[in-house]
PyMOL CGO cylinders between C-alpha atoms (Angstrom):
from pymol import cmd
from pymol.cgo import CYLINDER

trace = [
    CYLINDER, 0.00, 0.00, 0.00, 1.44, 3.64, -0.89, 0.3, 1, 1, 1, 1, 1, 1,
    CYLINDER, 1.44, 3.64, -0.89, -0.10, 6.32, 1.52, 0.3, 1, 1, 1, 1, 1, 1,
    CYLINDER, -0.10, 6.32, 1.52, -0.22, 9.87, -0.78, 0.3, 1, 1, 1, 1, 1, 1,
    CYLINDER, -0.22, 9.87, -0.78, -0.19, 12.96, 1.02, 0.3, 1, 1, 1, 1, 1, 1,
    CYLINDER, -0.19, 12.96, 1.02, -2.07, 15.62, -0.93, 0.3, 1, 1, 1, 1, 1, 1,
    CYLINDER, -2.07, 15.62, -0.93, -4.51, 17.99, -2.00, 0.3, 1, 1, 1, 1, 1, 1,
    CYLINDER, -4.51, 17.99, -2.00, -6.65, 18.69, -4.41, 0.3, 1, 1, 1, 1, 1, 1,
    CYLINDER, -6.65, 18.69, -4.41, -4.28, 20.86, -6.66, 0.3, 1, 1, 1, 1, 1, 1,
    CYLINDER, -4.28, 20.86, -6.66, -2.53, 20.59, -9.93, 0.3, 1, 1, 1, 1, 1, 1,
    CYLINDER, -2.53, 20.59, -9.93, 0.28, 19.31, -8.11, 0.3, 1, 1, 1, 1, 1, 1,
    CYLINDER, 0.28, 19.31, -8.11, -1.81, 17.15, -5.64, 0.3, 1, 1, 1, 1, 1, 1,
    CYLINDER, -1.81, 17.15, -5.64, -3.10, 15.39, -8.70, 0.3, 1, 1, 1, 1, 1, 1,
    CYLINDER, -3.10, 15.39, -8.70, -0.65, 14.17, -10.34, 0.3, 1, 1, 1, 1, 1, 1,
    CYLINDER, -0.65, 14.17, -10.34, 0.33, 11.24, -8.31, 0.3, 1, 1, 1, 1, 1, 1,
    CYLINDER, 0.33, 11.24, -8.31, -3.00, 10.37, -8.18, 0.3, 1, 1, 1, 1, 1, 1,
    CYLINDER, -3.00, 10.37, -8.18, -3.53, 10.27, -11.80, 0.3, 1, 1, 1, 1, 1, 1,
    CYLINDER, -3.53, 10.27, -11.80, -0.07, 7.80, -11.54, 0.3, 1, 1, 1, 1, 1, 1,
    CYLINDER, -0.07, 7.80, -11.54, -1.28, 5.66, -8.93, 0.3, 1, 1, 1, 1, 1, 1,
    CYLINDER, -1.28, 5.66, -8.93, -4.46, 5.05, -11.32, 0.3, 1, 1, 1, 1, 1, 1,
    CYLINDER, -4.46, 5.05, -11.32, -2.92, 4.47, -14.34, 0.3, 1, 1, 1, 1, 1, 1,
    CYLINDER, -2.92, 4.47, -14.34, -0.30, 1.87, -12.83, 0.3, 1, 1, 1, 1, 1, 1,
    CYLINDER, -0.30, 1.87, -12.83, -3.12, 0.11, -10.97, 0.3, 1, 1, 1, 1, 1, 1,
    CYLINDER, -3.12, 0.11, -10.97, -0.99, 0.32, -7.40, 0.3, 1, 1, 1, 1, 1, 1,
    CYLINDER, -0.99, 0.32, -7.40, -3.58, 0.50, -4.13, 0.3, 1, 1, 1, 1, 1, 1,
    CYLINDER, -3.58, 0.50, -4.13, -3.07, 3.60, -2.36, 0.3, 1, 1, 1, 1, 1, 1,
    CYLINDER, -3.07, 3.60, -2.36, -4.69, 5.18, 0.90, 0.3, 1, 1, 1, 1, 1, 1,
    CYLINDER, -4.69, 5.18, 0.90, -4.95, 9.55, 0.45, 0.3, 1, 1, 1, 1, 1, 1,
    CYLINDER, -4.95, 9.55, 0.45, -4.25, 11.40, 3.72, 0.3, 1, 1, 1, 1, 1, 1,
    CYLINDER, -4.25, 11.40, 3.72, -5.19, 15.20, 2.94, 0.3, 1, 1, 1, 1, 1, 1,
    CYLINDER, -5.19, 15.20, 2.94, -3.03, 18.09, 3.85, 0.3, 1, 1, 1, 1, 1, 1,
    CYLINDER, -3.03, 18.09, 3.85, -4.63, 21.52, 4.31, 0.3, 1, 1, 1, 1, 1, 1,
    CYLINDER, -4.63, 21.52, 4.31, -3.38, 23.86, 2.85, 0.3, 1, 1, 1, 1, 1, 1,
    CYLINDER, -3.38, 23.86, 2.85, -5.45, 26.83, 3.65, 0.3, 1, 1, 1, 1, 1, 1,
    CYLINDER, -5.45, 26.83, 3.65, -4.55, 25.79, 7.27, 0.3, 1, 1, 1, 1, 1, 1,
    CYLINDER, -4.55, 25.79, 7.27, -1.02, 25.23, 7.14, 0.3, 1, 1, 1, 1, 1, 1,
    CYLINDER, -1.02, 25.23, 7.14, -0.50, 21.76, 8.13, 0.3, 1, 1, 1, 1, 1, 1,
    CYLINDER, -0.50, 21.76, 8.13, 1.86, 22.10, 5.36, 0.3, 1, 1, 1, 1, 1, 1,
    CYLINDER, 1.86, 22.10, 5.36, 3.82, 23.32, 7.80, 0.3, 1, 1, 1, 1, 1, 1,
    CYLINDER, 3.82, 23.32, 7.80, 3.56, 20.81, 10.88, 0.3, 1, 1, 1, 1, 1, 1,
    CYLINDER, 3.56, 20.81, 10.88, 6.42, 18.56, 11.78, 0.3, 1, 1, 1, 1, 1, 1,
    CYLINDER, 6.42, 18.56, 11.78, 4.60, 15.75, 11.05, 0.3, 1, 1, 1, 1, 1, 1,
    CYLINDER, 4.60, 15.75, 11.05, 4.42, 16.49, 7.66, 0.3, 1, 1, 1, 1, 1, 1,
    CYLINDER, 4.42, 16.49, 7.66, 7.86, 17.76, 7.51, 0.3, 1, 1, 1, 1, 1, 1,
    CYLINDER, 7.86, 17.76, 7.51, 8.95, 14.66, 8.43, 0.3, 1, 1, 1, 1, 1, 1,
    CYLINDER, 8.95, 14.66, 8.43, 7.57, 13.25, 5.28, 0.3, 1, 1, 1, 1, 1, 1,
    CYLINDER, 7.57, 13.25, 5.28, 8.19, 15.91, 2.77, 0.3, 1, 1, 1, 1, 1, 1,
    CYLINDER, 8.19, 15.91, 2.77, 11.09, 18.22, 4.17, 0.3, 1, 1, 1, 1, 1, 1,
    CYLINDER, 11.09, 18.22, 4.17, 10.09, 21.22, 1.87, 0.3, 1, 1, 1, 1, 1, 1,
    CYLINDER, 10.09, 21.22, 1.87, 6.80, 21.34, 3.44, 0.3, 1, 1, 1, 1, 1, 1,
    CYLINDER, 6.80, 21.34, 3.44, 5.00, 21.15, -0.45, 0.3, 1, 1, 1, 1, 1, 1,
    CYLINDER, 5.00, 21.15, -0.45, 2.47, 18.24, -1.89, 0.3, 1, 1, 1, 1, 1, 1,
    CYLINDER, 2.47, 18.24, -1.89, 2.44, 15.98, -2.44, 0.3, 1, 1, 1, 1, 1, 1,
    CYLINDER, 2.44, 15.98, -2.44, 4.73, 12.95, -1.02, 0.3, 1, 1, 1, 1, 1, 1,
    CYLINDER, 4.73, 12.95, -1.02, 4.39, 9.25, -0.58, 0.3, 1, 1, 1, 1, 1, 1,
    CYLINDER, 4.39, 9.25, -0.58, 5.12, 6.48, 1.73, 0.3, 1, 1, 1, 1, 1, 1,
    CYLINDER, 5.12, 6.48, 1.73, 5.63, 2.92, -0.04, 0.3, 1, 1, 1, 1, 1, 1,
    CYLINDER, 5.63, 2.92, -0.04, 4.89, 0.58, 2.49, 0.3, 1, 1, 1, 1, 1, 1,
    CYLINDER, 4.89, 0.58, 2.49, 5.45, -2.27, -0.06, 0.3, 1, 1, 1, 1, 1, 1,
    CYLINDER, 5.45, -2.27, -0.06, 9.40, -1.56, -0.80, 0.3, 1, 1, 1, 1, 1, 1,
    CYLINDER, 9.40, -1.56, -0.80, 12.21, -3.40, -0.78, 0.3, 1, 1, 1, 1, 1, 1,
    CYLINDER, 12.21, -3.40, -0.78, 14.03, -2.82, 2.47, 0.3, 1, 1, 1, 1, 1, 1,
    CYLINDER, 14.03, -2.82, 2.47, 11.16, -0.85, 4.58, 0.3, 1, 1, 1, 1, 1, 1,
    CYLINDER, 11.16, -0.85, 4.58, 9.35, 1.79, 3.86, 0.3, 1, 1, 1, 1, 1, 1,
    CYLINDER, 9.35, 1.79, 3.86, 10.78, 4.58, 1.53, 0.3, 1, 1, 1, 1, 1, 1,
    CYLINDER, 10.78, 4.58, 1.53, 9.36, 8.39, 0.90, 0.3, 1, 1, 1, 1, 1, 1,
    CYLINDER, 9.36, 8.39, 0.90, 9.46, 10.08, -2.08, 0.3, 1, 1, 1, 1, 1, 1,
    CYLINDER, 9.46, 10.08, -2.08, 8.53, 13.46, -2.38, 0.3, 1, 1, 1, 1, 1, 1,
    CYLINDER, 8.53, 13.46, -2.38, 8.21, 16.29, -5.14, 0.3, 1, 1, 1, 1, 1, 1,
    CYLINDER, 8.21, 16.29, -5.14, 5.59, 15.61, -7.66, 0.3, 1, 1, 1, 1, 1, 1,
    CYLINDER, 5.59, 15.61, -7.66, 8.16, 14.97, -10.58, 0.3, 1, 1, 1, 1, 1, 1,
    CYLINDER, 8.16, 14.97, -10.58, 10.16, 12.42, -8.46, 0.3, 1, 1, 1, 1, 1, 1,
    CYLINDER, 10.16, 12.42, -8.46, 7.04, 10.51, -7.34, 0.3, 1, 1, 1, 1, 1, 1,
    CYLINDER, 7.04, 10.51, -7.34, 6.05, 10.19, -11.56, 0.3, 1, 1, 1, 1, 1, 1,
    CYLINDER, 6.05, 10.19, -11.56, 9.15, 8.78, -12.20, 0.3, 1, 1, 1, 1, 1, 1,
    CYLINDER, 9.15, 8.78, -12.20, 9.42, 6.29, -9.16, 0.3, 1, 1, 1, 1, 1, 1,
    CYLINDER, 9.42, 6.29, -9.16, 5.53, 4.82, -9.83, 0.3, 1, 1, 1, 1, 1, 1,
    CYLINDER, 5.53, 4.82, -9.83, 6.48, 4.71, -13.10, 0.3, 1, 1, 1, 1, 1, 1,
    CYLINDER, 6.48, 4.71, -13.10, 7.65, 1.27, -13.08, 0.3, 1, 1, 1, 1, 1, 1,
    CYLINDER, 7.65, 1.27, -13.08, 8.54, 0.42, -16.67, 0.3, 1, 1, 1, 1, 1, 1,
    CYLINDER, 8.54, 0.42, -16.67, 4.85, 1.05, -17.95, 0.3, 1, 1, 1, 1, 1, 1,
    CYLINDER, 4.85, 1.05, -17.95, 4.89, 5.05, -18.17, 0.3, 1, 1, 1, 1, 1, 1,
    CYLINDER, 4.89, 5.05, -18.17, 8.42, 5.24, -18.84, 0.3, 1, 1, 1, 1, 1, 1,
    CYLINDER, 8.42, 5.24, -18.84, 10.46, 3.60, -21.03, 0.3, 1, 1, 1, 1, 1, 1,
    CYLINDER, 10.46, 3.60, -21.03, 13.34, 1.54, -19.12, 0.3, 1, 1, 1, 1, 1, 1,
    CYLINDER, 13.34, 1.54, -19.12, 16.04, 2.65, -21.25, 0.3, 1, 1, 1, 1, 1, 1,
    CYLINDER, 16.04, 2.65, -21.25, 16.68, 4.65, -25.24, 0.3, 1, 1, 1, 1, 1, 1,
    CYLINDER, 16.68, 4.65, -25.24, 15.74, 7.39, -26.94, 0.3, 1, 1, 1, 1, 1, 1,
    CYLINDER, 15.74, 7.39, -26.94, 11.81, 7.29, -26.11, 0.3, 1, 1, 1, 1, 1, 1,
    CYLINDER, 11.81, 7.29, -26.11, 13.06, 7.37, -22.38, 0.3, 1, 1, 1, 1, 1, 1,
    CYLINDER, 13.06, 7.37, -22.38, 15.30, 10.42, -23.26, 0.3, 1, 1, 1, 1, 1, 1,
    CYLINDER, 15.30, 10.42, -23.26, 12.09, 12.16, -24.91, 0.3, 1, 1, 1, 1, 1, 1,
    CYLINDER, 12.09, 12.16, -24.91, 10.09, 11.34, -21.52, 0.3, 1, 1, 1, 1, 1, 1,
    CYLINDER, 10.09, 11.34, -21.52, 12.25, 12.98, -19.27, 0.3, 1, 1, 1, 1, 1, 1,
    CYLINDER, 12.25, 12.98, -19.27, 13.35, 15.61, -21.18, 0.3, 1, 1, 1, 1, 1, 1,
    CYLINDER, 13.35, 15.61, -21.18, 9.66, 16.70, -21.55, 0.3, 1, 1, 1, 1, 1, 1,
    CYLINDER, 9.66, 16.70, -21.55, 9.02, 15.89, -17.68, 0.3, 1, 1, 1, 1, 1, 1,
    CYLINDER, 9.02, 15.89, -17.68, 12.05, 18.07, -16.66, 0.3, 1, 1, 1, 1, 1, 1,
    CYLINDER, 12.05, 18.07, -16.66, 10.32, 20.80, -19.30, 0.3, 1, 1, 1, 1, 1, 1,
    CYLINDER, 10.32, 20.80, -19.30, 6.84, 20.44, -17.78, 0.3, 1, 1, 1, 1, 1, 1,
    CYLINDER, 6.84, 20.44, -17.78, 8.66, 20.43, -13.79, 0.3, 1, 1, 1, 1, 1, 1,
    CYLINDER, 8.66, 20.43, -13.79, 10.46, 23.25, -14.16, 0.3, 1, 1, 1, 1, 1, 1,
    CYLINDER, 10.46, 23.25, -14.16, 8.16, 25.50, -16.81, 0.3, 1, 1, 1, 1, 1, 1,
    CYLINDER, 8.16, 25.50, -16.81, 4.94, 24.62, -16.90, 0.3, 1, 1, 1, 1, 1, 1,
    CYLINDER, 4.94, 24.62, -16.90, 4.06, 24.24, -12.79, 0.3, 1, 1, 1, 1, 1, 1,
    CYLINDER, 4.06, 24.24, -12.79, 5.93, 27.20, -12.34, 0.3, 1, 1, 1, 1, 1, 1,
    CYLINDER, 5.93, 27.20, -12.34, 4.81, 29.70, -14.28, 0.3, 1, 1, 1, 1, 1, 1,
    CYLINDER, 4.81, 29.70, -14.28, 1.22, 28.60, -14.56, 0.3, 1, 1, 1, 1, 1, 1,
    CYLINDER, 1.22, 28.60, -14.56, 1.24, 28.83, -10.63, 0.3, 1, 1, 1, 1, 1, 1,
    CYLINDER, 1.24, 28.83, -10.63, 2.81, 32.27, -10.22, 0.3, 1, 1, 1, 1, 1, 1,
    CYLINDER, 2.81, 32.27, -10.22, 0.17, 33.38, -13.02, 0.3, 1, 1, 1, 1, 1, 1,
    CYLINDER, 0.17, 33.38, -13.02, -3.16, 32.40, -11.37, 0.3, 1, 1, 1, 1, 1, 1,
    CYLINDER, -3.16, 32.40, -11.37, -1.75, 33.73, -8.22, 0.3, 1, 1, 1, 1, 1, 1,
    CYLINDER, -1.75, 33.73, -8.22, -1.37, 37.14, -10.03, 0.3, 1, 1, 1, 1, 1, 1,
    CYLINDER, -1.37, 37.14, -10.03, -4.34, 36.97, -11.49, 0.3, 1, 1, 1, 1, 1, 1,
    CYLINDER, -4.34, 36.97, -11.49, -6.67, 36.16, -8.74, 0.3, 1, 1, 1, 1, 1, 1,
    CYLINDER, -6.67, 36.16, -8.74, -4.86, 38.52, -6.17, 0.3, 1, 1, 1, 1, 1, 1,
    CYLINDER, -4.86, 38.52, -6.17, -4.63, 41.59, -8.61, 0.3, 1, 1, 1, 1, 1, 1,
    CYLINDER, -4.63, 41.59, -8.61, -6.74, 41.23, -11.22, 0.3, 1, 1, 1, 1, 1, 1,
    CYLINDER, -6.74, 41.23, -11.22, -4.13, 40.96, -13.84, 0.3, 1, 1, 1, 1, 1, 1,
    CYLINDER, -4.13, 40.96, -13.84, -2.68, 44.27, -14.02, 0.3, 1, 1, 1, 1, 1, 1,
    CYLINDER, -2.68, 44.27, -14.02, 0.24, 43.87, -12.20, 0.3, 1, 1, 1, 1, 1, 1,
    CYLINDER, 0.24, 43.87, -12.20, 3.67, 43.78, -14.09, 0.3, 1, 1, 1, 1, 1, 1,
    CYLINDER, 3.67, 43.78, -14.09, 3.98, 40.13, -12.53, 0.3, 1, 1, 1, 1, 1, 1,
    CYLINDER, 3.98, 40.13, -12.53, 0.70, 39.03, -13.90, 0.3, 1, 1, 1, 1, 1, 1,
    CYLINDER, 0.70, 39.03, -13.90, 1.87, 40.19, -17.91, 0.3, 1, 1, 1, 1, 1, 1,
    CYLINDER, 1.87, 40.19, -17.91, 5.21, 38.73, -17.56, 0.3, 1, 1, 1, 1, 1, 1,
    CYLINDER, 5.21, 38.73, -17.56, 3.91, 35.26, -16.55, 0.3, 1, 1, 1, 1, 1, 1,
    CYLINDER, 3.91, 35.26, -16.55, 1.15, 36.02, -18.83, 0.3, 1, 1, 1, 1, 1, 1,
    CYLINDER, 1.15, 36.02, -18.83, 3.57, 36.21, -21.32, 0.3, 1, 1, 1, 1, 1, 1,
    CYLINDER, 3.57, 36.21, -21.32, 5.91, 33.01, -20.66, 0.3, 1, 1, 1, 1, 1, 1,
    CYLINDER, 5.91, 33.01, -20.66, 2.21, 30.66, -20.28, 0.3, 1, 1, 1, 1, 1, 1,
    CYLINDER, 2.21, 30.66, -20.28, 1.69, 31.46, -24.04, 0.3, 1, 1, 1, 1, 1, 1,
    CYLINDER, 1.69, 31.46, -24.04, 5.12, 31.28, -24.80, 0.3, 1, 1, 1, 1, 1, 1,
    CYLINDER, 5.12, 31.28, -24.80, 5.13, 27.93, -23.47, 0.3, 1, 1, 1, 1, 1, 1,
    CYLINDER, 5.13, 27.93, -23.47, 1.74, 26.65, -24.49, 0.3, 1, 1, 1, 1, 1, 1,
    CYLINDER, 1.74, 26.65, -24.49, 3.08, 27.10, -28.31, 0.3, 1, 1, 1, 1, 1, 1,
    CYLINDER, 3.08, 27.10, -28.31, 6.11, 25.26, -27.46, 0.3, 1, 1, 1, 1, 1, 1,
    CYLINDER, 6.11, 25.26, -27.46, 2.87, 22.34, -26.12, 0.3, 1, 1, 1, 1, 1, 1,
    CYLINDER, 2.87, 22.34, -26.12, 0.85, 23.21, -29.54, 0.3, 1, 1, 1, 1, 1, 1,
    CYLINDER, 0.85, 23.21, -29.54, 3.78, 23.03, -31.37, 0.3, 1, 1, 1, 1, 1, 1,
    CYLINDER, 3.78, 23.03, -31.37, 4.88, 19.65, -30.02, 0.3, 1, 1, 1, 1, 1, 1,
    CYLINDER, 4.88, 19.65, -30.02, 1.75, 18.59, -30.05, 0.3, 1, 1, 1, 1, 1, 1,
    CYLINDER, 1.75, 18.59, -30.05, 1.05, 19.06, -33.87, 0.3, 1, 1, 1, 1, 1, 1,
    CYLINDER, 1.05, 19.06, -33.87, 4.21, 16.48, -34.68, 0.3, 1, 1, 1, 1, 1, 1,
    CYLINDER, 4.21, 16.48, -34.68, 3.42, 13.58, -32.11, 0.3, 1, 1, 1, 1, 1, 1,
    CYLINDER, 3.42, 13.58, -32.11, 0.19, 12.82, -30.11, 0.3, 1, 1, 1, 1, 1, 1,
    CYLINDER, 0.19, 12.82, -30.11, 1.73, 13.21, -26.77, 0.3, 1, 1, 1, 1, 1, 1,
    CYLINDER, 1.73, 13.21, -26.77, 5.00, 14.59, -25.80, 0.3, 1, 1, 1, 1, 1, 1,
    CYLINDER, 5.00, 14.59, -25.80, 7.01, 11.46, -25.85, 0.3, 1, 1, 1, 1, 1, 1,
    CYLINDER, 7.01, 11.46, -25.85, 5.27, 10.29, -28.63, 0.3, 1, 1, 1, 1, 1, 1,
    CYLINDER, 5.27, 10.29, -28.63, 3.46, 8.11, -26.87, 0.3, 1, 1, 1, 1, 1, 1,
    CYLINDER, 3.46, 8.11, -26.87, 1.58, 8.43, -23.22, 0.3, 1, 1, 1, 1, 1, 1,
    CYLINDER, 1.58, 8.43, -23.22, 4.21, 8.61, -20.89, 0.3, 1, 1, 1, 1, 1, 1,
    CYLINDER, 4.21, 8.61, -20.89, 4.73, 10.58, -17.53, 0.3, 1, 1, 1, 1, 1, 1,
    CYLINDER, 4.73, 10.58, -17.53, 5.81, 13.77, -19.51, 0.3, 1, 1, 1, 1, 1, 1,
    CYLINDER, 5.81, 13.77, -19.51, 1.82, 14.42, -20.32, 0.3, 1, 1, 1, 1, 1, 1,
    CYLINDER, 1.82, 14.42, -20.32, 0.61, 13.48, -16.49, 0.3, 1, 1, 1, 1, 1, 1,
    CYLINDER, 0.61, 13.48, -16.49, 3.41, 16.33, -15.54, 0.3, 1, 1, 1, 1, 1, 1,
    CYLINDER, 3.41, 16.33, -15.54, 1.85, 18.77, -18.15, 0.3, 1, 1, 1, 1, 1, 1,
    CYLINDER, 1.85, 18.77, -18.15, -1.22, 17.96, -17.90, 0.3, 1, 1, 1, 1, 1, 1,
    CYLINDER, -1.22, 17.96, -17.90, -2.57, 19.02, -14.80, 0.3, 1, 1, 1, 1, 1, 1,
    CYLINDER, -2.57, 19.02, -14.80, -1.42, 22.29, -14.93, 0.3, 1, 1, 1, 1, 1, 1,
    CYLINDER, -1.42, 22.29, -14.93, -2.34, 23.00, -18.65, 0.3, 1, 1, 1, 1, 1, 1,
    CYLINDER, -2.34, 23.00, -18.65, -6.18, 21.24, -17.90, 0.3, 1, 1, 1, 1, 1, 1,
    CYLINDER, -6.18, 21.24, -17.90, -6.24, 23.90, -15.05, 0.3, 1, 1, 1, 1, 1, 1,
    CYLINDER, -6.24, 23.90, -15.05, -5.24, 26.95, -15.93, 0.3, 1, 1, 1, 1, 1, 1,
    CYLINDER, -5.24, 26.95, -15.93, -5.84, 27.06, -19.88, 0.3, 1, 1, 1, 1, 1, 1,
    CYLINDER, -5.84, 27.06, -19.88, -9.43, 28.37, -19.44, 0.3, 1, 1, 1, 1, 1, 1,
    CYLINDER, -9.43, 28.37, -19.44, -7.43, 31.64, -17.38, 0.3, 1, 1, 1, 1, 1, 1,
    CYLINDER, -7.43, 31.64, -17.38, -5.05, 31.74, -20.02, 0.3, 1, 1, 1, 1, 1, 1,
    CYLINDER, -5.05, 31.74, -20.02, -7.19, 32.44, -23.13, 0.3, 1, 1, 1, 1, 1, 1,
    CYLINDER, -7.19, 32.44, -23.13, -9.73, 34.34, -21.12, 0.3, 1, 1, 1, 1, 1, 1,
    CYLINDER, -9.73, 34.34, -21.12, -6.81, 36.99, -20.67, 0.3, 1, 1, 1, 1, 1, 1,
    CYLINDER, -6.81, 36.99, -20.67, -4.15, 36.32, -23.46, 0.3, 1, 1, 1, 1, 1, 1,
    CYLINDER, -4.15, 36.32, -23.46, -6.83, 37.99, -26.28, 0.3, 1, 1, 1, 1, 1, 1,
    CYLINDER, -6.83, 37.99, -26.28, -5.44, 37.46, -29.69, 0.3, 1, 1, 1, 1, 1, 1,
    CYLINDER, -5.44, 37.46, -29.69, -1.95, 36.39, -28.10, 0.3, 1, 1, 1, 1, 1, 1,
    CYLINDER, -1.95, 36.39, -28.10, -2.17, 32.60, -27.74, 0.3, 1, 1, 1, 1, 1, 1,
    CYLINDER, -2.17, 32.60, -27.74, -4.08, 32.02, -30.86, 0.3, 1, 1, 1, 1, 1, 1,
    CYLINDER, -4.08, 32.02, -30.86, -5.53, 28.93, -31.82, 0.3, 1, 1, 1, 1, 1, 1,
    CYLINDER, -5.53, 28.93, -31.82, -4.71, 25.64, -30.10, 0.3, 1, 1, 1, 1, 1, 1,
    CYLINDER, -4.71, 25.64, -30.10, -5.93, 22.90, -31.91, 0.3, 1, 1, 1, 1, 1, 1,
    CYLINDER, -5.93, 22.90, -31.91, -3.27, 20.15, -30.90, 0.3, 1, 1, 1, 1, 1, 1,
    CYLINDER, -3.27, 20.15, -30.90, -3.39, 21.20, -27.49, 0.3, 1, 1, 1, 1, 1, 1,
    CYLINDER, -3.39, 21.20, -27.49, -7.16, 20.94, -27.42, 0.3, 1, 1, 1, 1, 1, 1,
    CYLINDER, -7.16, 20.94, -27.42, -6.82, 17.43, -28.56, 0.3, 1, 1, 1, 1, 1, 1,
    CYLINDER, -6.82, 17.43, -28.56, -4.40, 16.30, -26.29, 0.3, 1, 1, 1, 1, 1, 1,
    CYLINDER, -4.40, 16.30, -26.29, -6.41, 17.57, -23.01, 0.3, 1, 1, 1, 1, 1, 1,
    CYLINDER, -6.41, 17.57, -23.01, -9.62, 15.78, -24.08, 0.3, 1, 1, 1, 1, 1, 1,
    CYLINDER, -9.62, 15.78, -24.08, -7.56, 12.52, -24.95, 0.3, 1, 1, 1, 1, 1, 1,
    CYLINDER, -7.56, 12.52, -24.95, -6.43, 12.83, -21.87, 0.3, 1, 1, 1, 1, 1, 1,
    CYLINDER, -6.43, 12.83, -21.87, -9.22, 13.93, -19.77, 0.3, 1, 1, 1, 1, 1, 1,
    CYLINDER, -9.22, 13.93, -19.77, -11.21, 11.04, -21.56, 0.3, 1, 1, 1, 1, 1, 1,
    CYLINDER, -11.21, 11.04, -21.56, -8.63, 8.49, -19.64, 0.3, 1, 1, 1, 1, 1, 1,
    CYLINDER, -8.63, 8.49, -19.64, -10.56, 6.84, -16.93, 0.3, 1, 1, 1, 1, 1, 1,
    CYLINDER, -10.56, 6.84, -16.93, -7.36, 6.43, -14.58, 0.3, 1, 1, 1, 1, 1, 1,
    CYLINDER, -7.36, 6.43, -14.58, -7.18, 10.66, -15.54, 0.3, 1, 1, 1, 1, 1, 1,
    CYLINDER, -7.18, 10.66, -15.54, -10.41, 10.95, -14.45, 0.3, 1, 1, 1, 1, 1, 1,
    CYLINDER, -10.41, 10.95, -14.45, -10.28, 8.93, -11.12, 0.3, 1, 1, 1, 1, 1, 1,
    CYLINDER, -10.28, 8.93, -11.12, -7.11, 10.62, -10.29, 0.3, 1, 1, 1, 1, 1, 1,
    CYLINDER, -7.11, 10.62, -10.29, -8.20, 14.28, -10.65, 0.3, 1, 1, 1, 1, 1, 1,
    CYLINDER, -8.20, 14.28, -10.65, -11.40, 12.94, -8.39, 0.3, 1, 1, 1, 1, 1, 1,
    CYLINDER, -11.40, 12.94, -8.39, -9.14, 11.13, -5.45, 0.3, 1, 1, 1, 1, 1, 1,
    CYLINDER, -9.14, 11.13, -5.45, -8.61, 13.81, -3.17, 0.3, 1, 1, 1, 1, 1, 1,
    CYLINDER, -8.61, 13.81, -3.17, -11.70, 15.72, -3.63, 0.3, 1, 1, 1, 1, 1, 1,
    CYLINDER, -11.70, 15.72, -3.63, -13.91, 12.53, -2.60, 0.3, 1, 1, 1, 1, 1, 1,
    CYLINDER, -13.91, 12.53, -2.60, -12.30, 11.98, 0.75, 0.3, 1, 1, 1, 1, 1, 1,
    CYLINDER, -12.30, 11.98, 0.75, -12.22, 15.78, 1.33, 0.3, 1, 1, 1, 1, 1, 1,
    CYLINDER, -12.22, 15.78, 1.33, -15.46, 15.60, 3.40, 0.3, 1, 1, 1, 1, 1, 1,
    CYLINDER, -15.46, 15.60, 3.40, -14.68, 12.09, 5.19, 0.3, 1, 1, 1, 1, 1, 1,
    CYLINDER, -14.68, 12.09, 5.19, -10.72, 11.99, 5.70, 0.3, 1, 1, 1, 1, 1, 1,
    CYLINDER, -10.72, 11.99, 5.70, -9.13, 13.37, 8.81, 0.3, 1, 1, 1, 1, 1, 1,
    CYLINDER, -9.13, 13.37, 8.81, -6.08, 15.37, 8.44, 0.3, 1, 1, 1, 1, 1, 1,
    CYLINDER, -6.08, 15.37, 8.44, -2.32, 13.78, 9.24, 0.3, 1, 1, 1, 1, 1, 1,
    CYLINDER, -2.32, 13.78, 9.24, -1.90, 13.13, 12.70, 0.3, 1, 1, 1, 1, 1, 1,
]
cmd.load_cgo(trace, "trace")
């Protein structure tokens, strides 16, 4: 059993989404954010930078063993069937992983924070306005050559994929003429969002919101 510590956020998601598509039984202990237990030492102890989401595998060689940061948890429940064990397509995965880590997440984050606490007008808001549709044409562009970023389904699209299905709606409704159309991109969310493992994954943490107690 692999006990996720989450919420329900782009980030929160995407081990869920994992968990699904691997078929791997896993228990969901919610942290709350808007409260801070972020911050307690009990989840500290688990995930040292105090972010979602983390996991305990119970089931490991050797005891127990934490993982934590959402990119690092993808590629350990990868286990050979998201990501290719070795060669180029395993290259491509990662490459487009590291991409979606350390430029998609980011930026799409700092621009919905912007947006929702000033409105967009801020300086902030336009310059990670500005790097989301950069960005989403470097996804559109991708997207028109191969049907998912590795060419086939891989953890590169769960790590882009929550963020993009979030915050795309925010992006056009403020980009104006900007982004442009995004046919490729629109395909590739509702092949993914058609996934039933995608779908169970984005619900995880929302159904126990209302039964689950918080970590102890």
């Amino acid at each position: 059993m692999i006990e996720l510590f989450t919420w329900p956020t782009p980030n929160g998601t995407k081990p869920s989404i994992m968990l699904e598509e691997v078929g791997v039984p896993y228990s969901v202990h919610l942290v709350n954010l808007g409260s801070g237990e972020q911050r307690a030492p009990q989840f500290l102890s688990v995930s040292p930078n105090g972010k979602i989401p983390a996991v305990i595998d119970h089931n490991s060689v050797g005891g127990a063993k934490t993982v934590f940061e959402s990119g690092a948890i993808l590629v350990y429940l990868a286990a050979g069937m998201l990501l290719p064990d070795a060669g180029g397509r395993r290259e491509q995965a990662m490459s487009w992983l590291f991409w979606a880590m350390s430029g998609v997440g980011p930026t799409f984050g700092q621009l919905m924070h912007f947006i929702s606490a000033e409105d967009g007008s801020s300086p902030a808001a336009h310059r990670f306005l500005g790097e989301a549709v950069r960005l989403v044409h470097v996804l559109e562009r991708r997207l028109g050559e191969a049907a998912y970023l590795a060419d086939e389904y891989s953890i590169a699209d769960v790590g882009a994929f929550t963020w993009v299905n979030f915050a795309m709606p925010t992006i056009r409704s403020n980009s104006r003429d900007a982004l442009g159309a995004t046919p490729a991109l629109d395909r590739w969310l509702g092949d993914i969002n058609s996934r039933p493992a995608v779908q169970r994954g984005l619900r995880a943490p929302k159904i126990v919101i209302g039964r689950a107690k918080p970590i102890s």
